[in-house]
N, C-alpha and C positions, 0 to 999 in steps of 0.2 A: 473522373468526376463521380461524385455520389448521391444517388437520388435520395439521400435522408435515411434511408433504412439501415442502418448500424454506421461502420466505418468504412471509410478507403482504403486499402491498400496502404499507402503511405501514411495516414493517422496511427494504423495500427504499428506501423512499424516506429514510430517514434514514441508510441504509449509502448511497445513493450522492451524502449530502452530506457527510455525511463525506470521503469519499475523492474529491468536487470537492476541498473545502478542501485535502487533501493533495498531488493534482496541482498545483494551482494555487500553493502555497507550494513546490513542489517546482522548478516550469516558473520562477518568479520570482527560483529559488536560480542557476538555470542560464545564466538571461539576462542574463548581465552583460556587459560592455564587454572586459572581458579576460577570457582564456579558459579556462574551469572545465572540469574534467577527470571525463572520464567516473568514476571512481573515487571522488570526490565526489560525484555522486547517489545514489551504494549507502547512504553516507552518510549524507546528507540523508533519507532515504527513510527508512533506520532511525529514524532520530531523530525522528522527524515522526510515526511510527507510533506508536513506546513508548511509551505512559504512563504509563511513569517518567522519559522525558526533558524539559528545561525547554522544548525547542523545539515541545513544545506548546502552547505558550505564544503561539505567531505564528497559530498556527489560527483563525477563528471560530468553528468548530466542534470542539471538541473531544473527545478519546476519552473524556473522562467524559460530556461533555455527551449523545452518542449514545448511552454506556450506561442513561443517565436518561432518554432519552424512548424508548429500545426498552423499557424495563421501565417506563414510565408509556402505551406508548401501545391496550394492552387486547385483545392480540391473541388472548391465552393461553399463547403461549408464554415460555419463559425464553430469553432472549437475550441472551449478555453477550458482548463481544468485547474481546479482550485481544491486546497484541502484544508481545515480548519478543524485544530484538536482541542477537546477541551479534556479534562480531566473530570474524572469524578468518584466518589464514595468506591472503595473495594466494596463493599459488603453489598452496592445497588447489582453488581456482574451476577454476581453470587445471587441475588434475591429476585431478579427483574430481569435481567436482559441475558444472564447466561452468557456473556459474551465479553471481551475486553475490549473489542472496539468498532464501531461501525461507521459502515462508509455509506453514506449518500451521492447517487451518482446521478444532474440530471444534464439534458441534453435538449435544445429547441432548437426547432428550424427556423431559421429566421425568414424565410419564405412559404415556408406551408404553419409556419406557428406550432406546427405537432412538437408536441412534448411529451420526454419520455423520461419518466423517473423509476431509480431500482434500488434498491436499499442492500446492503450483505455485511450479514455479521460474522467477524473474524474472533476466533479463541485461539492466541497465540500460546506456542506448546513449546519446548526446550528441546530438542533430540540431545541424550547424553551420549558422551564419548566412552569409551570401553578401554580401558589402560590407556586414555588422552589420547584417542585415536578415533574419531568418525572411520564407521565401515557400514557395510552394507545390514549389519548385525546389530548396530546399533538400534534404542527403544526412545521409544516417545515416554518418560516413565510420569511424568505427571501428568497422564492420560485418567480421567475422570470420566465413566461412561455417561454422567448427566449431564456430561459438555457436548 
């Protein structure tokens, strides 16, 4: 059981199979032979996320599936997690938020009412391959220090 203050045990472990599945369909989108463009992970990521997009579809896990065993697995709490991407202007990342996508995460208790809201902004980056090989050598090369 959890007295409100973060997660359970068991929440966390179905939030971070989830979001294996989502790196992992993500890392899969990226590793192709010809060369996919950072701009395209923001992308992928949105899409991969919403659960209103069909590209939930590639998951094994997916965002209903985790909503159905965070509220079947007895913790006490309500737990529902929802994600919703919109798109917008390249040049707003660049001028205003520095960022290509952000995530709103919030959480109430439905017996104490506490509310807990966190915001984090993510700048998705490419690691390139090195003669079509990820290694440990590999660079981040469109790394921008004003990111």
């Amino acid at each position: 059981m959890n007295t409100g203050e973060g997660f359970s045990f068991p929440e966390t472990l179905f939030l971070q199979k989830f979001f294996d599945g989502v790196d992992y369909a993500g890392a899969q989108e990226m590793a192709t032979e010809e060369v996919a463009y950072e701009e395209s992970l923001t992308f992928t990521l949105g899409r991969l996320l919403d659960g209103r997009s069909p590209f939930q579809a590639i998951l094994r896990y997916k965002l209903r599936d985790l909503n159905h065993d965070l509220a079947e697995c007895g913790t006490g709490n309500t737990l529902v997690v929802e994600f919703e991407t919109n798109e917008h202007a390249k040049g707003f990342s660049g001028t205003t938020s520095r960022c290509d996508l952000g995530i709103l995460f919030r959480q109430t208790n439905p017996l104490t009412g506490r509310s807990v809201a966190k915001g984090l902004l993510v700048e998705g980056k490419r690691l390139y391959p090195i003669k079509r090989k990820y290694t440990m050598a590999c660079k981040y090369e469109g790394f921008d220090s004003d990111q």
